[in-house]
Backbone as CSV, one residue per row, in Angstrom:
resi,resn,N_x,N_y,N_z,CA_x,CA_y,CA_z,C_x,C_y,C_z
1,UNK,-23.734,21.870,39.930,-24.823,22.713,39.459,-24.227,23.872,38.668
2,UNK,-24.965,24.083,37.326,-24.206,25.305,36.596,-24.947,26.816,37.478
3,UNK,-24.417,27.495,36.656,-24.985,29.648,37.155,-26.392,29.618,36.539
4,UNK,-26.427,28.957,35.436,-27.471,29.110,34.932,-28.638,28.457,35.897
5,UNK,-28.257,27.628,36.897,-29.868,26.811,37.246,-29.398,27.494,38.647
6,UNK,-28.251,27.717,38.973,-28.443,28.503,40.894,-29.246,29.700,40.293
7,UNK,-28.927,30.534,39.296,-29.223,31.789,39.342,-31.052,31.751,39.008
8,UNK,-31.928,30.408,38.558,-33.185,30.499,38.170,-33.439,30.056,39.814
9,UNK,-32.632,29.113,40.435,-33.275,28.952,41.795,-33.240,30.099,42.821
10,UNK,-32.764,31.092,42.575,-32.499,32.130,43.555,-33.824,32.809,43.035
11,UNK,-33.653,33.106,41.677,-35.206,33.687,41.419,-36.533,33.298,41.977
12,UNK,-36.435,32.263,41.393,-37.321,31.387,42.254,-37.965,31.570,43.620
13,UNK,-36.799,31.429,44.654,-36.737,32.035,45.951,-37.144,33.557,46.501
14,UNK,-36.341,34.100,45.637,-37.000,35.312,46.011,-38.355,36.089,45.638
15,UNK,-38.739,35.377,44.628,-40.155,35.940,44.347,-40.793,36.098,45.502
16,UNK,-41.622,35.009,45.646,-42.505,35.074,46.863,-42.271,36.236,48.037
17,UNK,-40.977,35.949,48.281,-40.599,37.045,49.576,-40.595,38.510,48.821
18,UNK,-40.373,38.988,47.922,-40.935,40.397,47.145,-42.140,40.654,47.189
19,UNK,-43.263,39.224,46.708,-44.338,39.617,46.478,-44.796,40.118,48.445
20,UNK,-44.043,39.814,49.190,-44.925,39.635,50.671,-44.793,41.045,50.976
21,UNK,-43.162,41.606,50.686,-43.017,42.461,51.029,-43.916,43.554,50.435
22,UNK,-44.502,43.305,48.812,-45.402,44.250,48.463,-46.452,44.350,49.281
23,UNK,-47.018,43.144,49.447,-47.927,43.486,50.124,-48.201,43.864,51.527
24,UNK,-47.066,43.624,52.136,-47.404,44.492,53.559,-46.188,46.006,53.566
25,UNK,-46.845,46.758,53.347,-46.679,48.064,53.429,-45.850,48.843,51.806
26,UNK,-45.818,48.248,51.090,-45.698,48.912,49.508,-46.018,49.911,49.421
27,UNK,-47.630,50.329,49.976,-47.995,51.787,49.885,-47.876,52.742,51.196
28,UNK,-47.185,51.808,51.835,-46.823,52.903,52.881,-45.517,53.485,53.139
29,UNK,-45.621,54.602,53.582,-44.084,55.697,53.869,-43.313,55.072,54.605
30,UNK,-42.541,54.481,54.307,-41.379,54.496,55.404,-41.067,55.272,56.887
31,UNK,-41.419,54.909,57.475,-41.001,55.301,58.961,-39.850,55.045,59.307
32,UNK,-39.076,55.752,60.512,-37.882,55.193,61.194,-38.142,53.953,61.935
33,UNK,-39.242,54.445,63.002,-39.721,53.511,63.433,-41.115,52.916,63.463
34,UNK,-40.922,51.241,63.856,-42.091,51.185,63.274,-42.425,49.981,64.302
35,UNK,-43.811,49.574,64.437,-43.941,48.988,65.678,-43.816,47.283,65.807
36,UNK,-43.597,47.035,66.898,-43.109,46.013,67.215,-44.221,44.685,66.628
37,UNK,-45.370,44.827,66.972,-46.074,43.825,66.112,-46.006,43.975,64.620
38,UNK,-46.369,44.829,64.271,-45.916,44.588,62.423,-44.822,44.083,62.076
39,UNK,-43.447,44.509,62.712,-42.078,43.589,62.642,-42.300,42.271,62.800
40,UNK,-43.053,41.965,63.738,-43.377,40.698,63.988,-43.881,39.628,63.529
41,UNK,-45.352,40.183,62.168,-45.471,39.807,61.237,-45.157,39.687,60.259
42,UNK,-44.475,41.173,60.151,-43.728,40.617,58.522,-42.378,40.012,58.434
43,UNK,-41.768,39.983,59.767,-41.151,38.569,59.917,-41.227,37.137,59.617
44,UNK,-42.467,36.592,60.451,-43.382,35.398,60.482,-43.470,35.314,59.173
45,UNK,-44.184,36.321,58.461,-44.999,35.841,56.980,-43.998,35.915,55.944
46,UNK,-42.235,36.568,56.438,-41.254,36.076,55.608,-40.793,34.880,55.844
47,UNK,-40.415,33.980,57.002,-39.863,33.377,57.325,-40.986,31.740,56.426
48,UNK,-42.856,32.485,56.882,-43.614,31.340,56.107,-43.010,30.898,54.822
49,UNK,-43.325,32.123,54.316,-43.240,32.064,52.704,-42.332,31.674,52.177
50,UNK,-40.731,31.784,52.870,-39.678,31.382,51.962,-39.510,29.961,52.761
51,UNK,-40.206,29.202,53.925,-40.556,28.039,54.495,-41.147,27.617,52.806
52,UNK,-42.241,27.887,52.843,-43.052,27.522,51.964,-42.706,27.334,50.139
53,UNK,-41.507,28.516,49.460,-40.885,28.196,48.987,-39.837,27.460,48.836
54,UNK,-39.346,26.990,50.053,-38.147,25.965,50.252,-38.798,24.693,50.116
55,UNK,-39.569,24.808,50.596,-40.112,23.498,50.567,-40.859,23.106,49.125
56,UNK,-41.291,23.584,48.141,-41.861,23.275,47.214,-40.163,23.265,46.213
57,UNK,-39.451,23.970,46.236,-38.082,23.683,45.500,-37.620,22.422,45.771
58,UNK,-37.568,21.808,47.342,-36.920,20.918,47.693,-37.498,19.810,47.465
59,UNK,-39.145,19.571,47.093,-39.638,18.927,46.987,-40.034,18.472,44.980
60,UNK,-40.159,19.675,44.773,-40.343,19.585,43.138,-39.260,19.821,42.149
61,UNK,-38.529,21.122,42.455,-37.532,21.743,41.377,-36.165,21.072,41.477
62,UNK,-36.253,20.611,42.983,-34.430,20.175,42.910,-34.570,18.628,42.635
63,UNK,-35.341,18.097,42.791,-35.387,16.808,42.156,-34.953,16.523,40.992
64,UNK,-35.809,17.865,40.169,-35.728,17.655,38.536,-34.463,18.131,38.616
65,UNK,-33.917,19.187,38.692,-32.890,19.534,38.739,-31.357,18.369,38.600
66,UNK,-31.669,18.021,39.904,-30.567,16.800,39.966,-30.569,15.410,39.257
67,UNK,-31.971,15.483,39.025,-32.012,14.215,37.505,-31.423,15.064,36.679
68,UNK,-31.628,16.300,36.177,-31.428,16.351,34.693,-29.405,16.348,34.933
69,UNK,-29.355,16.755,36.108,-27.953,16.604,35.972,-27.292,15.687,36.007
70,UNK,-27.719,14.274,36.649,-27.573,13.198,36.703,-27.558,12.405,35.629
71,UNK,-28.831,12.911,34.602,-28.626,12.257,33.420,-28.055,12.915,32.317
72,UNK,-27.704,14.215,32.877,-26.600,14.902,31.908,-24.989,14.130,31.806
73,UNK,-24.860,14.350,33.750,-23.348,13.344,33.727,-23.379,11.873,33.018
74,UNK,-24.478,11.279,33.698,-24.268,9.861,32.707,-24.437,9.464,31.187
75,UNK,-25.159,10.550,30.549,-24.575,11.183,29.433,-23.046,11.113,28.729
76,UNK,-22.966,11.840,29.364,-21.224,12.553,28.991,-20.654,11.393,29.694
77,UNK,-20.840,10.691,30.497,-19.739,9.605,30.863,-20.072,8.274,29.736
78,UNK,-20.956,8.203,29.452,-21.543,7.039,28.498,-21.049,7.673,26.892
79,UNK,-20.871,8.890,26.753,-20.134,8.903,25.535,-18.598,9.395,26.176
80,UNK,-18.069,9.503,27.264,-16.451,9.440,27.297,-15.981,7.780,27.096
81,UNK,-17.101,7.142,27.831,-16.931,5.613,27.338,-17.269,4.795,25.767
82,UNK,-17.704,5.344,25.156,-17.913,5.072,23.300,-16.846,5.603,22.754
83,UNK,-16.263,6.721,23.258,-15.387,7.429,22.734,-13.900,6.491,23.030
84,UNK,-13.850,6.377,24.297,-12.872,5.263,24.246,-12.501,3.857,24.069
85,UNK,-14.616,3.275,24.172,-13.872,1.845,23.001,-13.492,2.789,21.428
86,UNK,-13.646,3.555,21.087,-13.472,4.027,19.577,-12.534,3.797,19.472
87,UNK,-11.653,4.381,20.550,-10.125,4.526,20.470,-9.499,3.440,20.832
88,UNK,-10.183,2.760,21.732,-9.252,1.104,21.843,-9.464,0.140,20.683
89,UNK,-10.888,0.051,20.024,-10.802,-0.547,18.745,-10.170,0.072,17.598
90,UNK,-9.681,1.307,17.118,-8.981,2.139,16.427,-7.517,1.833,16.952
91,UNK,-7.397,1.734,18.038,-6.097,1.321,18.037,-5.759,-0.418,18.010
92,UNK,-6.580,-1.197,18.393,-6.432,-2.245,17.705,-6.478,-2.733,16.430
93,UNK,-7.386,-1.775,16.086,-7.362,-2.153,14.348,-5.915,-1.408,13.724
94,UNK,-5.477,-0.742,14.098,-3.884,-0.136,13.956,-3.036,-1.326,14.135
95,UNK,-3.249,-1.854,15.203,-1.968,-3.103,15.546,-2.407,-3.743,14.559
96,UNK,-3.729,-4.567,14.715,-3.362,-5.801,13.639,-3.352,-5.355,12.272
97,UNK,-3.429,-4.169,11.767,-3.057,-3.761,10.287,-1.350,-3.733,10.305
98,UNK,-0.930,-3.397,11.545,0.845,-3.557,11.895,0.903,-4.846,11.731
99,UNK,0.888,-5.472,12.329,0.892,-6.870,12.151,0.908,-7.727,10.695
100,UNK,-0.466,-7.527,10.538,-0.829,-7.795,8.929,0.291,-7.251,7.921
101,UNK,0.504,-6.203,8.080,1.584,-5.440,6.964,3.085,-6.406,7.477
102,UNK,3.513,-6.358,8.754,4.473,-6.987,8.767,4.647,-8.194,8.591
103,UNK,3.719,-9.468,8.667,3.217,-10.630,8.031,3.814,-10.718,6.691
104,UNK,2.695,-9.646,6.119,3.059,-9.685,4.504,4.192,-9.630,3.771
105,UNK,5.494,-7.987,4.574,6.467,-8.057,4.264,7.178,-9.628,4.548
106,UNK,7.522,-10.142,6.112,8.065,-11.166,5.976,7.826,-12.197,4.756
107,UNK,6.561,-12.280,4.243,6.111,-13.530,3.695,6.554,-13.227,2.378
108,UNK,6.877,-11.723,1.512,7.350,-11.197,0.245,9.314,-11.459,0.671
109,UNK,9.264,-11.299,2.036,11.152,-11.680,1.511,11.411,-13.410,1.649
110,UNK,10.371,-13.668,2.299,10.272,-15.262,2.358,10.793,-15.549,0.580
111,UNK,9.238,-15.287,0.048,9.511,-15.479,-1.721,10.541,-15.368,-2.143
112,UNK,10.725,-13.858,-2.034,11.933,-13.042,-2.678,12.876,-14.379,-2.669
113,UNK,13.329,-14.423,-1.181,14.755,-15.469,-0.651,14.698,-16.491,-1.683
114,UNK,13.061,-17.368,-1.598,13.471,-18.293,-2.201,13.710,-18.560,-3.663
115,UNK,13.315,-17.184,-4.062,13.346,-17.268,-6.023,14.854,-17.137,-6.227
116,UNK,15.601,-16.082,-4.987,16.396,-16.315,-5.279,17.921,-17.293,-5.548
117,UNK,17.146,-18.323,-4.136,17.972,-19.465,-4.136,17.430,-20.348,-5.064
118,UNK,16.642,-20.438,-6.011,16.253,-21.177,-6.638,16.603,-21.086,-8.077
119,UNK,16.406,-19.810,-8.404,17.859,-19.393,-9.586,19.003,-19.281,-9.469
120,UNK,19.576,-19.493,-7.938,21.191,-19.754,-8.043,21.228,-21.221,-8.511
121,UNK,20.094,-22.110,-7.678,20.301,-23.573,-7.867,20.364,-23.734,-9.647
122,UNK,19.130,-22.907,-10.116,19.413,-23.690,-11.732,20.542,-22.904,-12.604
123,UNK,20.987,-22.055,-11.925,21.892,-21.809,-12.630,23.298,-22.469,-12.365
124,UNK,23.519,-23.408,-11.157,24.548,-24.119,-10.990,24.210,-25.597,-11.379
125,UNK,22.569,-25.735,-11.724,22.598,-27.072,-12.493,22.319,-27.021,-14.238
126,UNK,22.268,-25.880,-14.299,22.303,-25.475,-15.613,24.003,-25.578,-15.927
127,UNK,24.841,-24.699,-15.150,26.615,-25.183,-15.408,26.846,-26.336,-15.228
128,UNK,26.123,-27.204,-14.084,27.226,-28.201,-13.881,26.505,-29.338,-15.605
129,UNK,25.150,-28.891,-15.853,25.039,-29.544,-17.234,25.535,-29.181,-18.325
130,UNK,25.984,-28.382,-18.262,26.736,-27.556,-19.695,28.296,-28.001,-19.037
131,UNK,28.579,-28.220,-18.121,30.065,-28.736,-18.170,30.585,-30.574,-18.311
132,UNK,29.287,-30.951,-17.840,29.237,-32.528,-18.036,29.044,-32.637,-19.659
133,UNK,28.292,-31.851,-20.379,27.715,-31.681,-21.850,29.172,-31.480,-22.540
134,UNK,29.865,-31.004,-22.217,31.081,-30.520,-23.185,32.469,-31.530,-22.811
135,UNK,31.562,-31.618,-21.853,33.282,-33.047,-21.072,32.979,-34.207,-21.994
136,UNK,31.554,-34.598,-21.949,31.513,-35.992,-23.005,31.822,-35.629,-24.277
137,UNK,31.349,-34.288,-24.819,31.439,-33.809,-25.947,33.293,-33.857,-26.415
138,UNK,33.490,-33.222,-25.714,35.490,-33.359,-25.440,35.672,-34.853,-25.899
139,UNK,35.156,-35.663,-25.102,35.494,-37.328,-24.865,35.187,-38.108,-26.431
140,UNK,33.817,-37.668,-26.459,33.425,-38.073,-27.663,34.422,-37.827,-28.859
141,UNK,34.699,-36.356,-29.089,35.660,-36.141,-29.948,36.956,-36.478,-30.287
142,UNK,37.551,-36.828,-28.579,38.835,-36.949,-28.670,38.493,-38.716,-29.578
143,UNK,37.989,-39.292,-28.971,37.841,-40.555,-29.176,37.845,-41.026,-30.940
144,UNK,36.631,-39.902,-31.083,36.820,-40.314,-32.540,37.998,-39.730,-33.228
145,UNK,38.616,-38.947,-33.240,40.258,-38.171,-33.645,40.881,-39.695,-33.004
146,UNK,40.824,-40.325,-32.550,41.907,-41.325,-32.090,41.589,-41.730,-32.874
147,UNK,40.717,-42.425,-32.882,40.266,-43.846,-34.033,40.522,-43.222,-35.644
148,UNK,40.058,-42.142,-36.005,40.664,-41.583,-37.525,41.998,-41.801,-37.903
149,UNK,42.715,-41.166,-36.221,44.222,-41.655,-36.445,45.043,-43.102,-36.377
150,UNK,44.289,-43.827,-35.568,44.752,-45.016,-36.032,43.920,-45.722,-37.184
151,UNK,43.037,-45.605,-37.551,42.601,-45.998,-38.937,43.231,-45.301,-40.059
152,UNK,44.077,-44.147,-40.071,44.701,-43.467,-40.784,46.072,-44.360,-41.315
153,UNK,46.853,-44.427,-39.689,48.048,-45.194,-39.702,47.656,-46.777,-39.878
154,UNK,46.919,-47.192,-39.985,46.383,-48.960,-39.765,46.620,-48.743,-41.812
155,UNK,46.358,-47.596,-42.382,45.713,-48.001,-44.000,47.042,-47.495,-44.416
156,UNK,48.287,-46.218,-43.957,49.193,-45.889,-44.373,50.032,-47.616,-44.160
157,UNK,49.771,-48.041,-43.003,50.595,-49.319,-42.548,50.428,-50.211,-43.741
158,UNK,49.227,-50.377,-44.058,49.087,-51.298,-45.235,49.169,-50.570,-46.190
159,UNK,48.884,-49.749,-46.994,49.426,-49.298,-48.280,50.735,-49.433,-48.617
160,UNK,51.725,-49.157,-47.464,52.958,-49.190,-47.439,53.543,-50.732,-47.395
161,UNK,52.849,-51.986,-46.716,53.414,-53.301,-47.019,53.050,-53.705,-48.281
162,UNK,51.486,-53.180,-49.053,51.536,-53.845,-50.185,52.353,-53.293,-50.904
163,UNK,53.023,-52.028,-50.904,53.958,-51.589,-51.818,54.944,-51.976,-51.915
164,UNK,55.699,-52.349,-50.616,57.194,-53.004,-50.194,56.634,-54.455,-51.007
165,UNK,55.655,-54.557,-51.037,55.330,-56.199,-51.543,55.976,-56.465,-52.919
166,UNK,55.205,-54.845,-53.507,55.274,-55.134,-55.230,56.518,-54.332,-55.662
167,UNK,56.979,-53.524,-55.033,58.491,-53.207,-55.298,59.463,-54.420,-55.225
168,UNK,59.286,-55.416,-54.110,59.957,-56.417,-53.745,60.003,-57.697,-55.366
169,UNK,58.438,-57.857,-55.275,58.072,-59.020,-56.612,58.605,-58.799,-57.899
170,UNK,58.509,-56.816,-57.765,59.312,-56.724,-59.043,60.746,-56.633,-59.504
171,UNK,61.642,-56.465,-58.167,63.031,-56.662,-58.322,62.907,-58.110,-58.360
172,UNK,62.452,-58.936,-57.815,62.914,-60.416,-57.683,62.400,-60.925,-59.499
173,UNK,61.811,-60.085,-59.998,61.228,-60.703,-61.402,62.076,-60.551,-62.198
174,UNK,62.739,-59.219,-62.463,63.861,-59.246,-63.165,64.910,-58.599,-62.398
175,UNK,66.313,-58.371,-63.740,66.869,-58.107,-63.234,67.144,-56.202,-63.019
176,UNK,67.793,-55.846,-62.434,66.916,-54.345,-61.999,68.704,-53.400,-61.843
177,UNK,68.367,-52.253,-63.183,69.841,-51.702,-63.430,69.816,-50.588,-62.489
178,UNK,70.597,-49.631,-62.421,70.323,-48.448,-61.526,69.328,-47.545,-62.188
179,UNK,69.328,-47.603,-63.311,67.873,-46.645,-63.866,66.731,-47.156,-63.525
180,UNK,66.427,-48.641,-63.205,65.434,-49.169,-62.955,65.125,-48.821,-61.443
181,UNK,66.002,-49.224,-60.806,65.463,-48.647,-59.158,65.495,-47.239,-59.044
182,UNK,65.700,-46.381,-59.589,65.374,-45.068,-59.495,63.937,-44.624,-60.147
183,UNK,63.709,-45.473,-61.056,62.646,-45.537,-61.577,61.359,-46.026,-61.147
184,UNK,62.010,-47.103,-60.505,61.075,-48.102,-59.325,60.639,-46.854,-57.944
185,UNK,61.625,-46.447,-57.092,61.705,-45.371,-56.318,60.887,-44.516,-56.162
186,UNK,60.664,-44.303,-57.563,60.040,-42.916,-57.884,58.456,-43.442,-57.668
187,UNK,58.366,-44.739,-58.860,57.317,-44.988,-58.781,56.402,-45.138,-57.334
188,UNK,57.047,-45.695,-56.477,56.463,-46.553,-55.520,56.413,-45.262,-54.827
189,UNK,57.605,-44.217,-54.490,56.685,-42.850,-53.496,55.608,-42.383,-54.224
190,UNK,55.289,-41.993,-55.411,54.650,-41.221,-56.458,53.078,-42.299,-56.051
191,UNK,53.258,-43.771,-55.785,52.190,-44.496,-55.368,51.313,-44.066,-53.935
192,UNK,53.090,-43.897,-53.021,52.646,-44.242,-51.592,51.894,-42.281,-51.392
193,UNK,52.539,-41.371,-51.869,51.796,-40.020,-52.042,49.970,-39.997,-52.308
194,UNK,50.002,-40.956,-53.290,48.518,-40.884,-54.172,47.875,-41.486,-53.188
195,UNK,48.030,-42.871,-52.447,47.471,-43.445,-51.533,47.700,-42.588,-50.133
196,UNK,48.454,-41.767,-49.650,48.032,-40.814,-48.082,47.090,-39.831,-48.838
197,UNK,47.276,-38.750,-50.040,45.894,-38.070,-50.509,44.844,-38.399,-50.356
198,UNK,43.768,-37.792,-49.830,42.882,-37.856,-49.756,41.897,-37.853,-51.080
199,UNK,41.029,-38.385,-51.353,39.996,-38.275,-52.427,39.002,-36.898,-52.013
């Protein structure tokens, strides 16, 4: 019970017993003493009256009284209880936004990881194709440099027998002085030169 509702029930209470006392002897002088039956009544008719006020408090005012306090507390307990689902759903909605956020991060280094293993991969199948690409390329080349060179030496080989041919036909045709084979000599390198030149 607050001060505020003892202090209206005391009022309450004491009215009546003021008003009694006005009325039995208000306008009279105070005596020392005073006689034994009047004590007697205005005893009785205090003891009625605040009977009589007790009983109409106990019967009407404290009733209300203790409802309104009753439904004051269950009040205030019915919002200490809103107040704390607030706070248990506020704090659940905290976790699973924790949650959620940490979800998300995992699932961004998930990506991350895999873009990044996935540009190591093409970049080691990007080398290992650029190294297979230049190995045939190598192969290819060497191959054809071979074949130039023996088609080189296959045509020096023959330029050089038909020459031994006709150097040969022409000593055997006549007869051949030392000016002539120096002459011959000359000719046939001066041949075999023109034939390794290139056109």
């Amino acid at each position: 019970m607050t001060l505020q509702s003892r202090s209206a029930a005391a009022a309450f209470i004491a009215t009546p017993i003021l008003f009694a006392g006005a009325a039995f002897g208000a306008d009279e002088v105070p005596s020392v003493v005073r006689g034994i039956n009047e004590g007697v009544i205005t005893g009785i008719l205090t003891l009625v009256v605040f009977a009589i006020a007790f009983a109409i408090m106990y019967s009407q005012v404290w009733p209300r009284i203790l409802k309104g306090l009753e439904e004051r507390s269950e009040k205030i307990r019915q919002e200490i209880a809103a107040a704390e689902d607030a706070r248990q759903q506020a704090r659940e909605a905290l976790e699973q936004y924790e949650q959620s956020l940490a979800q998300a991060r995992a699932e961004a280094q998930k990506m991350i990881d895999k873009a990044k293993a996935d540009q190591t991969r093409v970049v080691q199948e990007l080398k290992a194709n650029a190294e297979t690409e230049v190995s045939k390329m190598k192969d290819r080349a060497m191959r054809d440099i071979e074949a130039t060179r023996r088609a080189a030496v296959a045509e020096i080989y023959h330029e050089a027998a038909a020459l031994s041919t006709a150097i040969a036909s022409k000593l055997l045709a006549r007869e051949v002085s030392g000016d002539d084979q120096d002459r011959l000599l000359e000719e046939s390198l001066q041949e075999l030169r023109s034939a390794g030149t290139p056109n």
